[in-house]
NUPAPA-829577 format. One line per 8 residues: number of its first residue (from 1); for each residue x, y, z of C-alpha. Coordinates in steps of 0.05 Angstrom, whole numbers. Each point is the difference from the previous one (the first is absolute). Last residue first. Layout:
NUM> X,Y,Z | ...
***
This chain:
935> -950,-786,-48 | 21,65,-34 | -32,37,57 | 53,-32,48 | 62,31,-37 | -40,62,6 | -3,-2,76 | 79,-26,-4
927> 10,67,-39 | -38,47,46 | 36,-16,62 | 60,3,-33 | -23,79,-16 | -37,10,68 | 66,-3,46 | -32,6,59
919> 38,-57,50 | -63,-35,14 | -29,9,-73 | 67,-31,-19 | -5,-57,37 | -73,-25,-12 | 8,20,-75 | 67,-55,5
911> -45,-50,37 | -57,5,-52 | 56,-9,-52 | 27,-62,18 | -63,-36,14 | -26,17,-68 | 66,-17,-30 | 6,-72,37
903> -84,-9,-23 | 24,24,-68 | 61,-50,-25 | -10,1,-68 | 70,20,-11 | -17,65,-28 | -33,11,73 | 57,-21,35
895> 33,51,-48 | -39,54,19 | -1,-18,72 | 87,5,-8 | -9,81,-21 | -41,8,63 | 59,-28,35 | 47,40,-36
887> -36,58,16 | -6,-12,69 | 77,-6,-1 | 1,64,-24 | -43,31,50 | 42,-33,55 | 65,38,-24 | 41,-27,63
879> 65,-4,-53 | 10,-76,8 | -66,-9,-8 | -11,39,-66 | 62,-36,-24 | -27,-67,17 | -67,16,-23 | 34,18,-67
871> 33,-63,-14 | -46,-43,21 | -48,40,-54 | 52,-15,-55 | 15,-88,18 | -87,4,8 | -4,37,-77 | 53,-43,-33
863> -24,-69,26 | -70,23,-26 | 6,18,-69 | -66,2,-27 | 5,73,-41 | -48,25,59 | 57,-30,56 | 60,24,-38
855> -32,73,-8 | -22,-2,73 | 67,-19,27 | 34,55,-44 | -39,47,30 | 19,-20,74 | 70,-2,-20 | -1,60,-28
847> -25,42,55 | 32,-37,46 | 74,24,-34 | -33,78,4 | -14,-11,69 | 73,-12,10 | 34,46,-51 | 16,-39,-62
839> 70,17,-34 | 11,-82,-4 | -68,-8,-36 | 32,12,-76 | -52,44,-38 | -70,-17,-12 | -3,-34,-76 | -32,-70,19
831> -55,42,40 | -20,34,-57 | -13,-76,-33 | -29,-15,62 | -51,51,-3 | -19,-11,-71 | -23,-77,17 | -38,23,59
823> -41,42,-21 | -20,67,-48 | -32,46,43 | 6,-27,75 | 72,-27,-2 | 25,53,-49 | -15,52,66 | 38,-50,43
815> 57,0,-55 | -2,76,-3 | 6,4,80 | 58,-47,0 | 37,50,-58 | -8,54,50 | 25,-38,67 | 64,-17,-37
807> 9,75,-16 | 10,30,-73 | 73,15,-17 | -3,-49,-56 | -48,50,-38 | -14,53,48 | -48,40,-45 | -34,-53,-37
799> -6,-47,67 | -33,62,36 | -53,-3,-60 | -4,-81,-8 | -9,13,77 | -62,51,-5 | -31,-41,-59 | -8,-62,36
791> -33,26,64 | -43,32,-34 | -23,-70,-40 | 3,-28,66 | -53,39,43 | -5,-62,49 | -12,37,61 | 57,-34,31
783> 32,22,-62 | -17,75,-2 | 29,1,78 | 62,-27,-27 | 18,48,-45 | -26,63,42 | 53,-26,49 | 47,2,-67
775> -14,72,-20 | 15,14,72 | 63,-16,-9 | 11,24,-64 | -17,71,38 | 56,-16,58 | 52,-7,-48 | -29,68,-44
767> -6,39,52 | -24,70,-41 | -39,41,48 | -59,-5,-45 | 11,-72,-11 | 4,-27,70 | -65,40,26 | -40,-26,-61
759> 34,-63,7 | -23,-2,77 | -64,17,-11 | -9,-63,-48 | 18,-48,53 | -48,29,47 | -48,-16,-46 | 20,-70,-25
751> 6,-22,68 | -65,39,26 | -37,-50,-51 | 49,-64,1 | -26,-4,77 | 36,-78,8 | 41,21,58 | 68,-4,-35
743> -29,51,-54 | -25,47,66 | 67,-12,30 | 38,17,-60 | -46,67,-22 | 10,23,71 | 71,-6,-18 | -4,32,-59
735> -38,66,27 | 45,6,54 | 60,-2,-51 | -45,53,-41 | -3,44,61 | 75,-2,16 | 26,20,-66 | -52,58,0
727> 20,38,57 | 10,-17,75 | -42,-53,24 | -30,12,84 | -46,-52,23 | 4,-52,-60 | 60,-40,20 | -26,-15,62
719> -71,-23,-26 | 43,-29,-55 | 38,-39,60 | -48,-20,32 | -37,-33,-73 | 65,-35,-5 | -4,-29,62 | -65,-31,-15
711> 23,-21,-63 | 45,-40,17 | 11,-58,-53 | 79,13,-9 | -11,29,-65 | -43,61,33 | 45,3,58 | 61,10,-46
703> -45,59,-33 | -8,27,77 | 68,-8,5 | 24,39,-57 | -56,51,25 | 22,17,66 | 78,2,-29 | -19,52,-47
695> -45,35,54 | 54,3,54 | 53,25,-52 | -49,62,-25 | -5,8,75 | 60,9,21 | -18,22,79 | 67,-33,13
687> -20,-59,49 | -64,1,-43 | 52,-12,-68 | 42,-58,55 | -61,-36,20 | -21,0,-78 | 69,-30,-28 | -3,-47,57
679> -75,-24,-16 | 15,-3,-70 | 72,-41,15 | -42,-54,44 | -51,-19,-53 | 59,2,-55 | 26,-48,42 | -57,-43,13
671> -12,0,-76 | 69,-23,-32 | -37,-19,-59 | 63,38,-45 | -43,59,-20 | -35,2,73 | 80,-2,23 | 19,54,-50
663> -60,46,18 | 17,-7,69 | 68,21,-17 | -20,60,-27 | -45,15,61 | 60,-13,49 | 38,45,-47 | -46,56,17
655> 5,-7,70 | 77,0,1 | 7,55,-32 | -49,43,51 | 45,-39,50 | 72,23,-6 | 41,-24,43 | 58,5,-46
647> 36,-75,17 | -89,-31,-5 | 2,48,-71 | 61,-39,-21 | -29,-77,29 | -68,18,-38 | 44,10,-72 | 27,-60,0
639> -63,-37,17 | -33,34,-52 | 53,-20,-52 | -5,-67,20 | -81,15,-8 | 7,26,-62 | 41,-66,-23 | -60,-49,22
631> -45,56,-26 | 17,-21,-86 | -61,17,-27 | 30,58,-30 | -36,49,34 | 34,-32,68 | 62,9,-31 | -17,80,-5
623> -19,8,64 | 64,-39,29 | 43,40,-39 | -39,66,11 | 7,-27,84 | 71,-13,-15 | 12,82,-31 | -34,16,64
615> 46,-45,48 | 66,28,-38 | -21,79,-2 | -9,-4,70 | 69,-42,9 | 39,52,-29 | 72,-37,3 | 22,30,-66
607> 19,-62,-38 | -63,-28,24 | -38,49,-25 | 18,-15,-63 | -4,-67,-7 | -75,6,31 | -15,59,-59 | 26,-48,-52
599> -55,-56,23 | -58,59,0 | 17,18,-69 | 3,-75,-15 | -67,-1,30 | -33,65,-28 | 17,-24,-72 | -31,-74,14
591> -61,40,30 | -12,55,-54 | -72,2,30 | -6,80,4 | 6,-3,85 | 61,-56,-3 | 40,47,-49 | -16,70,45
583> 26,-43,59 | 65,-21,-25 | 19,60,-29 | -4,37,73 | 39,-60,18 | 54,14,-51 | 0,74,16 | 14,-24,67
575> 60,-40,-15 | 24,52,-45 | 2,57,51 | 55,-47,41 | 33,-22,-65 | 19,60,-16 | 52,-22,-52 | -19,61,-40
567> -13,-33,-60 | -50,-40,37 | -32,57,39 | -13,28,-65 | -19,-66,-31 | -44,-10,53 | -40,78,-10 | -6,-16,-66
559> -37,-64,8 | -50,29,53 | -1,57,-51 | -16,-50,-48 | -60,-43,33 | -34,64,35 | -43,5,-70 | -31,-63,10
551> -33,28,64 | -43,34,-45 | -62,32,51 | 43,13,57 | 42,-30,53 | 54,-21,-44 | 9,76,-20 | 14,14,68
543> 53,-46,2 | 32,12,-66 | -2,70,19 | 37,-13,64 | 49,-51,-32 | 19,47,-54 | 10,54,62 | 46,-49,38
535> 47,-9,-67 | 4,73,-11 | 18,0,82 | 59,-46,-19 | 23,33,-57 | 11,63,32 | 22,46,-62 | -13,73,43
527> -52,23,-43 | -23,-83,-12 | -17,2,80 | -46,56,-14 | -40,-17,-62 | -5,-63,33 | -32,20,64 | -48,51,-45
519> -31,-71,-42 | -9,-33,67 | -39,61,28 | -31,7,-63 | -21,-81,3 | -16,0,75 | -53,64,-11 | -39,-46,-55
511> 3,-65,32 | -21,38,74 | -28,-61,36 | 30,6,61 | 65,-38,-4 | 9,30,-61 | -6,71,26 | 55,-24,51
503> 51,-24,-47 | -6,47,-41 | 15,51,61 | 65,-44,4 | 20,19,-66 | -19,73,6 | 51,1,66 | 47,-38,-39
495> 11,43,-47 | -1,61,57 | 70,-32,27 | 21,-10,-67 | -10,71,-22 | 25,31,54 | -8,77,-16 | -5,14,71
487> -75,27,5 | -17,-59,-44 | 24,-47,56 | -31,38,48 | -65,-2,-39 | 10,-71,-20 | 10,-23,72 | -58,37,26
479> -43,-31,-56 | 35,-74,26 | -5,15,65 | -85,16,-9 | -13,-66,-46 | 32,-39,58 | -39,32,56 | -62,-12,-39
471> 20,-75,-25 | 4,-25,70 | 21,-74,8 | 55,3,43 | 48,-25,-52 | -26,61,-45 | 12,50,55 | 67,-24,11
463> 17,3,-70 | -24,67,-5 | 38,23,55 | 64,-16,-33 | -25,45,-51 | -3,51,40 | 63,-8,26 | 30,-5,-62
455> -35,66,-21 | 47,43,47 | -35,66,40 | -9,-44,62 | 69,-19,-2 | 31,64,2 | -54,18,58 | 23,-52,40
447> -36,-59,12 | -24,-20,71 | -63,-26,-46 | 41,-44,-50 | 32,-41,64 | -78,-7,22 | -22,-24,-62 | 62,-45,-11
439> -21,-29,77 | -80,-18,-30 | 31,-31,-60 | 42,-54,36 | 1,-55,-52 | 65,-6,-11 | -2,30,-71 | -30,67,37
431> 48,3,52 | 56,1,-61 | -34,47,-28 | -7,49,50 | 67,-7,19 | 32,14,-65 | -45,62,-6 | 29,18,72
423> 73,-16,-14 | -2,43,-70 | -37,66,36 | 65,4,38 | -15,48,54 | -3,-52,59 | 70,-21,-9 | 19,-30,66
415> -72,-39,7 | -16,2,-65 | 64,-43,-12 | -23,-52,57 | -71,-2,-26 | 39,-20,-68 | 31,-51,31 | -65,-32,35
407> -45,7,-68 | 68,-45,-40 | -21,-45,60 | -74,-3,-6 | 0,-4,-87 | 53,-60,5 | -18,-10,-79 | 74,-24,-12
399> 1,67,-49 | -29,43,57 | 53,-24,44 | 56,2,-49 | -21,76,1 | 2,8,76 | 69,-25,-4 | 14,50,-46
391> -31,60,30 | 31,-27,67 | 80,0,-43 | -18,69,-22 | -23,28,80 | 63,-43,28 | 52,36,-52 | 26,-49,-58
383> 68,-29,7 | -33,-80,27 | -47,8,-67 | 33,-67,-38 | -47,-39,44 | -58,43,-22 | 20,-17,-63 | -11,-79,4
375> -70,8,40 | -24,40,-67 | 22,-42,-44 | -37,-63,30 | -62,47,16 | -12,16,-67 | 12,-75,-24 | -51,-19,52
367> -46,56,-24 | -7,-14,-82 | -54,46,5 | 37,27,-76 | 4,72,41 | 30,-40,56 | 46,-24,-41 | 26,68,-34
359> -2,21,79 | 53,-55,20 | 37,11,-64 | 12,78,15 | 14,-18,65 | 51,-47,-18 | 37,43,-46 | -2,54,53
351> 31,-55,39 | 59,-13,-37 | 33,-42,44 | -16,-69,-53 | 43,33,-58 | 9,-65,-46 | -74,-27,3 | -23,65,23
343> 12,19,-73 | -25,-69,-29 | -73,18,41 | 4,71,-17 | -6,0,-78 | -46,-61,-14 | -50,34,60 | 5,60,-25
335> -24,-23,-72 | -54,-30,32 | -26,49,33 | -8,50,-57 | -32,52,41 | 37,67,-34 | 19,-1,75 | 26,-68,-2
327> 31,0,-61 | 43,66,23 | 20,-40,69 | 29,-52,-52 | 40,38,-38 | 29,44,66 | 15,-71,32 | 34,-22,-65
319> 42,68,-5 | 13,-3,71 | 35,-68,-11 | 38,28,-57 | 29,56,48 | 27,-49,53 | -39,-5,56 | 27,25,84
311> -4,74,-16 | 58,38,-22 | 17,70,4 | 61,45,-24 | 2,66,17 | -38,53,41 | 24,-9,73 | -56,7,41
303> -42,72,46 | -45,-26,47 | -75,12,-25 | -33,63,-13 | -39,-9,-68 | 64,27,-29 | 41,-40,30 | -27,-56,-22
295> -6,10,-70 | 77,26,5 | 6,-73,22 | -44,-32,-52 | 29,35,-61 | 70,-18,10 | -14,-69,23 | -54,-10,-58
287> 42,25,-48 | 62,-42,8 | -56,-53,4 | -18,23,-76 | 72,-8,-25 | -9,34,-64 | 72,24,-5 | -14,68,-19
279> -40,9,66 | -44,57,11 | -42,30,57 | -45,51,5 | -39,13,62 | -63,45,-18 | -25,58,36 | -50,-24,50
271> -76,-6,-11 | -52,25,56 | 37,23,62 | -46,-11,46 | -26,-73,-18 | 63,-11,-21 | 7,-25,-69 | 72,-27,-32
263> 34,4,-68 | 54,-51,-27 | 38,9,-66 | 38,-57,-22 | 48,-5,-65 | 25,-62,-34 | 68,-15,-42 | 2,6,-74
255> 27,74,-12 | -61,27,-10 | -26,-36,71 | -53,-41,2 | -62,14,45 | -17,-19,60 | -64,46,36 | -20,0,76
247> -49,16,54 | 4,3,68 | -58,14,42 | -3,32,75 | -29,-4,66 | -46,-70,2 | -75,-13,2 | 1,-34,-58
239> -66,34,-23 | 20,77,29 | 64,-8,-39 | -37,-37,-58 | -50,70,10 | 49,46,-7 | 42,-18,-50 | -71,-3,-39
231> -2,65,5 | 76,15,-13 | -7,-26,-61 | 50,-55,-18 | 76,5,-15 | 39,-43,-27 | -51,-45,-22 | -41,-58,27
223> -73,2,-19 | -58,16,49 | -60,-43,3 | -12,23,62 | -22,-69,26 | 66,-20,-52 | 47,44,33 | -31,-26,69
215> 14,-80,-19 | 70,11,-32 | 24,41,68 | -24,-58,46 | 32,-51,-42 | 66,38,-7 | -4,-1,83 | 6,61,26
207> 79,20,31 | 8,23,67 | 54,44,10 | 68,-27,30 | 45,56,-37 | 46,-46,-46 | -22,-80,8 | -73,34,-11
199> 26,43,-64 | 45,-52,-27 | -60,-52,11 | -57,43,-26 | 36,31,-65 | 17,-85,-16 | -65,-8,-1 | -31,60,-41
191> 57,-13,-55 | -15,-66,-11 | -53,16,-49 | 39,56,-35 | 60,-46,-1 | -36,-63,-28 | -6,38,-67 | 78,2,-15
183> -9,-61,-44 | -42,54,-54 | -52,-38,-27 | -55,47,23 | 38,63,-10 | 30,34,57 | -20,65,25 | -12,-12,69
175> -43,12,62 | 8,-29,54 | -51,-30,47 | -13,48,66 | 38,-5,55 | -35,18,70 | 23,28,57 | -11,-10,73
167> 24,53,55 | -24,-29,75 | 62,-44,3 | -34,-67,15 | 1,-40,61 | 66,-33,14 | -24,-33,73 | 49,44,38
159> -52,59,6 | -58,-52,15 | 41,-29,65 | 22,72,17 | -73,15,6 | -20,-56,32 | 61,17,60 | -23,70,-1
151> -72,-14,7 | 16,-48,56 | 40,58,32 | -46,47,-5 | -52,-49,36 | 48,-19,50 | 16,69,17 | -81,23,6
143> -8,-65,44 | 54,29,53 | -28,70,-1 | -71,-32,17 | 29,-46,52 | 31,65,26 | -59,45,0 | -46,-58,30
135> 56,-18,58 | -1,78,11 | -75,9,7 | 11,-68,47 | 47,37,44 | 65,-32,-3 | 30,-28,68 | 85,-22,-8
127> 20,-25,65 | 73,23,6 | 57,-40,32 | -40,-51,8 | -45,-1,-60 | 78,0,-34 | 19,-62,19 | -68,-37,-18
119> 14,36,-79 | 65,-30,8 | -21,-68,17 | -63,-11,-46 | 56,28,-50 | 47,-60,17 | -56,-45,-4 | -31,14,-67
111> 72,-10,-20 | 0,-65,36 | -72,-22,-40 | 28,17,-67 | 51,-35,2 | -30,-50,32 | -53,-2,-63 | 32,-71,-28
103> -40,-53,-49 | 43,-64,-2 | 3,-63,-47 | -49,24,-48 | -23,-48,-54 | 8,11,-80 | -79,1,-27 | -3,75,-12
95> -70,9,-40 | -8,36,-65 | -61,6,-46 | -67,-21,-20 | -7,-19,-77 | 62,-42,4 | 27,-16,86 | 73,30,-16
87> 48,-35,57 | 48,50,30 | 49,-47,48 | 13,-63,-48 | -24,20,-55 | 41,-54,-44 | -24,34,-67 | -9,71,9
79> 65,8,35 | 34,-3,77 | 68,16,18 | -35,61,51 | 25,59,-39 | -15,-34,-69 | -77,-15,40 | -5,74,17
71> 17,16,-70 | -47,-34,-38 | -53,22,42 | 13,66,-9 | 0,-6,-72 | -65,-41,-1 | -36,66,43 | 39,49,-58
63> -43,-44,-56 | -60,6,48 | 2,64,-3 | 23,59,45 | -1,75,-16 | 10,18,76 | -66,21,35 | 11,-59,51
55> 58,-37,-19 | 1,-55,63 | -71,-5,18 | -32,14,-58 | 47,-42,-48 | -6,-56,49 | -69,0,18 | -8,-3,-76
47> 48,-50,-12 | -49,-53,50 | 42,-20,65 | -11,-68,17 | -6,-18,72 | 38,-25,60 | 61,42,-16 | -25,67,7
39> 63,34,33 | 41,-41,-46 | -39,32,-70 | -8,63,34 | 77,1,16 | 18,-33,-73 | -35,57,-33 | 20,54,44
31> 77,-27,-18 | -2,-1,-71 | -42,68,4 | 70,20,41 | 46,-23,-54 | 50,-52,16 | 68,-3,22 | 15,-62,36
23> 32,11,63 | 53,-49,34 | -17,-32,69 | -3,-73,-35 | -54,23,-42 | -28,76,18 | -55,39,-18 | -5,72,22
15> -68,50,-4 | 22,25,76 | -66,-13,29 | -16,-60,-36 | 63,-42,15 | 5,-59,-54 | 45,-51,21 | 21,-55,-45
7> 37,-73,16 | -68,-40,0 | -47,56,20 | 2,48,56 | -46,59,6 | 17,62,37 | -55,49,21
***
């Protein structure tokens, strides 16, 4: 087919495009791209059709899709910006908008002709007949070519791809004997670098990353040196899954210039003879060169030149990169940072440099930084071989957080290299992080036996197990991994093995188990100095420590472990150690200390991007403000935190901080919200089967329907409630709440006993918030029963131990119980020294204005006590608390009455008993009855 466009014609069949009848050289996936992107004009084309349809099994990303594009529109005069012909349709994909004047197959259709023709010419000459056991043979002859020489033409397409050299080496750290101040130092740490580009630019082997290499000497916990045992040789061989190890030593030279001695491990031929070289002049790239190319020829590369050698960095610029690549691995993050951010500042195409910046941010969780390093080397990796440059791109993948697409490159790799345990476990996990966890199972099933036998994978599985829920399969990868990683002598590996089967046994109960397990973990990681894992132990302890008997005692490994992660610069571990902080604070009462922990933990999650860690460090906030008296801020902080767990879909989240906010909006008289975020937070816990969630939220609203005035409702929802309570915490709230209703309906008797059950409950399990609460229920049922004098001593006790610290609703309780032993006069002098009324909670603000219209009305001051009882009816209105505002009416009768005015009262009153014995609540109903007596 031949397609012609403005001046351009692009001829399918014989992959040409011409303008003006000249050809434009372009490359043939150029071409198939532009064809399918013609032929399918009419619609959009998405990038993955695209990169299926055009590279097929090549290693193709979207990064090599954008390059394509880029050059079909140079070929064509067209760019990203005008778009005239290739227009880019964002988030879908590419459409051909330029319009085609002619589409031509005649061509095509006279050379069908001709052969019609000659094939008609020769039936006359010579009818050809075919028996149809023949026509089968031959049409199966004919399909057995084409199929051979399909797999000819994919396997020529792979073989000119670049894939890797099958021999891959790695080179270990060097080992030297300078002293720690010496400025020659940098050499033994560059050394391993520039061994892997004189040796790869020399022979064409495939070099391990140094990060790769760093990561399984410390799993083995295996020191560099010269020459290591040939044991452990072994096993980093079998770990790395490569062919040989290079190791190395620098040295000076007695007569001042520098030595290198180089040894290499083949899995067959164990340790080589050693390659001495030395240079008087102390020229270490003269070494390298020499050293690298007899290196390579050695381990059966091309024979180079030994001589001088170069790489594309000055020496001094090394020295800084090899500086800061030792701070990172000693885990001093910051330091690495202050040292390779100026370096790449001057030297911008060093992209080991980059790399090694790109992973020190990631290891801070600062990931848009990561991922801006990391996209700015892989532009500098055009010389690289197609598998490295993949590996790469699949790396700034990971670091973007593109979990599916760094998944689809390293599918590609398994594809071509299926014996590279590396690809898999990076497969695995980058399935897992997307989400997929049922396809990472299935990739770790076709494992290969290598694989099978490695920890990682293992431990992989772990994580899988654990996002799916299912603690038995988790706790049996994790003893597998441990064995196999014990088996091996990987001692980081089988650290954190034990630390994640802490993990476990704490999530089960286990205190006792979790702590040893914890206490082993660290033992481990500090064998092979890992800093970071030391830091994730403390944590684990402090955890499980937290969730016993003396959570006090958490406080300071909680603190250690931040300052570790602190000093470290990781600011991605300290964010959640922050949180973890956070919590522990807020459960012991240390609420002003648990919110500016929870205020640093927001900063510093925000600096790392982790959004989880964000929303629950804002719900703390918002927890914590609430505490305060201050929910009008909790609930911003709420709000900020709903719209983060609404962008992570996560609902179990979001159902718990519809219940905190409901408690902010009852707290702020907001009650047909809270109303509506109980019964959200409980659809969403049944939605879940949570049902620790769905009975928290239950009885928040059946306490908001016990202020509201509906007790009927309430009373459902204990009978709801009441069905099925798990442990002792939920038996005493049941208890409470019954105690409410019963107190609300006027039975002071069953109030007062369930009441009691519930502190017995409360205090043997130690809830000290929730037992004070109760302790004030009990309060108010001993006043409506008018046992004063108790009453009175209880609160001048709470009072003692608070001090200013003691609730509003307290020190209104004492001036009620003053009201009924000693009077009047010495209740409003206790009322003259309540604290400022600006703090108030809502009921807590009718409270007192109530009370303080019945102290001005007994002490004769009438204006006072009607402009205070307005006041509260028309906040107890205004929040639907029709109990309250019954009050305040009742309240108003006994004025009318200390007015003189009875036969108003009297009529008042009898229509206020009326009402509230219709609507049940006993207690009011009481009060006006009593009210009446007194007449």
């Amino acid at each position: 087919m031949r397609y012609l466009f403005e001046d351009f014609v692009l001829d399918t069949e014989a992959y040409t495009l011409h303008r003006d009848g000249e050809e434009i050289a372009v490359e043939m996936r150029v071409l198939e791209s532009l064809s399918l992107l013609i032929r399918e004009r009419h619609r959009v084309i998405s990038k993955e059709e695209l990169l299926d349809s055009v590279w097929e099994v090549d290693f193709a990303s979207e990064a090599t899709l954008f390059k394509a594009i880029q050059q079909a529109r140079k070929a064509l005069g067209d760019d990203g910006r005008s778009q005239r012909l290739i227009k880019t349709v964002h988030g879908k994909g590419y459409r051909f908008v330029g319009e085609i004047l002619k589409e031509r197959t005649e061509v095509r259709a006279e050379s069908e002709a001709e052969t019609a023709a000659t094939v008609s010419g020769r039936s006359e000459r010579s009818p050809l007949r075919l028996s149809p056991r023949k026509l089968l043979l031959s049409a199966a002859v004919l399909a057995a070519v084409c199929l051979l020489a399909f797999a000819a033409f994919r396997m020529s397409r792979r073989v000119t791809k670049g894939t890797r050299h099958r021999v891959s080496v790695a080179v270990l750290p060097g080992v030297t004997d300078f002293k720690a101040d010496s400025p020659r130092l940098w050499m033994g740490e560059a050394l391993p670098e520039l061994l892997g580009l004189r040796i790869r630019g020399a022979a064409g082997l495939r070099i391990l990353s140094s990060d790769e290499v760093g990561e399984a000497l410390e799993d083995f916990g295996v020191a560099p040196a010269l020459k290591i045992p040939e044991e452990q040789a072994g096993a980093l061989l079998e770990r790395l899954g490569c062919e040989a190890l290079i190791s190395s030593q620098l040295s000076a030279d007695p007569g001042g210039g520098l030595k290198l001695v180089a040894r290499f491990y083949k899995a067959r031929d164990r340790w080589s003879p050693e390659f001495l070289i030395t240079d008087s002049r102390g020229d270490l790239f003269e070494l390298v060169g020499a050293m690298g190319a007899r290196l390579a020829t050695a381990m059966g590369g091309a024979s180079s030149a030994e001589g001088a050698w170069k790489p594309e960095v000055p020496p001094e610029a090394f020295a800084r990169y090899s500086e800061g690549a030792r701070a990172a691995r000693d885990g001093d993050l910051n330091r690495a940072v202050s040292i390779l951010a100026p370096l790449l500042a001057q030297h911008g195409n060093f992209p080991a440099a980059r790399m090694a910046l790109a992973r020190v941010y990631m290891a801070m969780g600062l990931k848009e930084a990561a991922g801006r390093e990391a996209r700015t080397a892989l532009g500098f990796s055009t010389s690289m071989s197609a598998e490295s440059r993949l590996r790469l791109e699949a790396l700034n993948e990971e670091i973007e957080g593109n979990w599916g697409e760094a998944a689809r490159i390293y599918r590609s790799l398994t594809s071509v290299v299926p014996d590279e345990t590396e690809y898999s476990l990076a497969l695995i996990r980058a399935l897992r992080w997307d989400g997929q966890s049922e396809e990472a199972l299935e990739v770790a099933a076709r494992a290969g036996e290598s694989l099978r036998e490695d920890p990682r994978l293992e431990l992989e599985l772990s994580r899988i197990y654990q996002l799916q829920g299912l603690p038995a399969k988790q706790r049996a990868a994790l003893e597998k991994a441990r064995a196999l990683a014990d088996a091996r002598g990987a001692v980081g590996r089988k650290a954190s093995a034990v630390l994640g089967l802490g993990w476990v046994d704490l999530s089960e109960g286990n205190l006792k188990e979790a702590l040893h397990r914890f206490s082993e973990a660290e033992k481990l990681f500090e064998s092979i100095d890992n800093r970071r894992g030391v830091s994730r132990c403390f944590k684990g302890r402090a955890t499980a420590i937290s969730y016993g008997s003396e959570p006090a005692k958490a406080l300071p490994l909680f603190e250690e472990s931040a300052r570790m992660s602190r000093e470290r610069g990781d600011l991605d571990d300290l964010s959640k150690t922050l949180y973890s902080l956070t919590a522990l604070l807020a459960y012991l009462g240390e609420t002003e200390t648990s919110l500016r922990r929870a205020k640093e933990a927001i900063e510093v999650a925000r600096r790392t991007g982790d959004r989880e860690v964000e929303a629950a460090a804002l719900i703390r906030q918002g927890d914590a403000l609430v505490d305060l008296g201050r929910p009008a801020e909790g609930l911003k902080s709420y709000g900020e935190a709903m719209e983060l767990l609404k962008a992570q879909q996560s609902s179990r989240r979001q159902g718990n901080l519809c219940n905190s906010m409901g408690l902010a909006f009852r707290d702020t008289g907001r009650m047909t919200s809270a109303k509506s975020h109980f019964e959200r937070a409980m659809e969403i816990a049944q939605g879940m089967d949570d049902h620790s969630a769905w009975f928290t939220a239950g009885y928040n609203l059946a306490w908001l329907q016990v202020r509201l005035g509906d007790l009927t409702a309430a009373k459902r929802l204990l009978e709801s409630l009441s069905l099925n309570p798990e442990g002792g915490s939920e038996k005493a709230a049941l208890h409470h709440l019954k105690a409410g209703i019963d107190f609300e309906g006027g039975d002071f008797r069953h109030a007062l006993e369930a009441v009691r059950k519930a502190e017995k409950i409360r205090e043997s399990i130690r809830e000290g918030a929730a037992l004070d609460s109760s302790r004030e229920l009990e309060l108010d049922i001993l006043l409506e029963k008018g046992e004063g004098e108790q009453v009175f001593e209880a609160c001048s006790k709470m009072i003692g131990r608070s001090g200013e610290a003691t609730p509003v609703s307290v020190r209104l309780r004492l001036i009620e119980a003053l009201v009924v032993e000693e009077g009047w006069q010495a209740a409003s002098e206790a009322f003259g020294k309540l604290p400022d009324a600006s703090e108030d909670l809502p009921g807590e603000s009718i409270q007192r204005e109530i009370l303080k219209g019945r102290i001005q009305a007994h002490l004769g001051r009438f204006p006072q006590a009607e402009e205070a009882l307005d006041i509260a009816r028309r906040t107890a209105e205004e929040r639907g608390l029709g109990p309250m505002v019954t009050l305040g009416e009742i309240a108003r009768a006994e004025v009318l009455i200390l007015r003189g005015r009875i036969r108003e009262a009297r009529e008042d009153l009898g229509h206020l008993r009326r009402y509230c014995e219709t609507r049940g609540w006993g207690r009011l109903a009481g009060k006006a009855s009593g009210l009446m007596n007194q007449l």
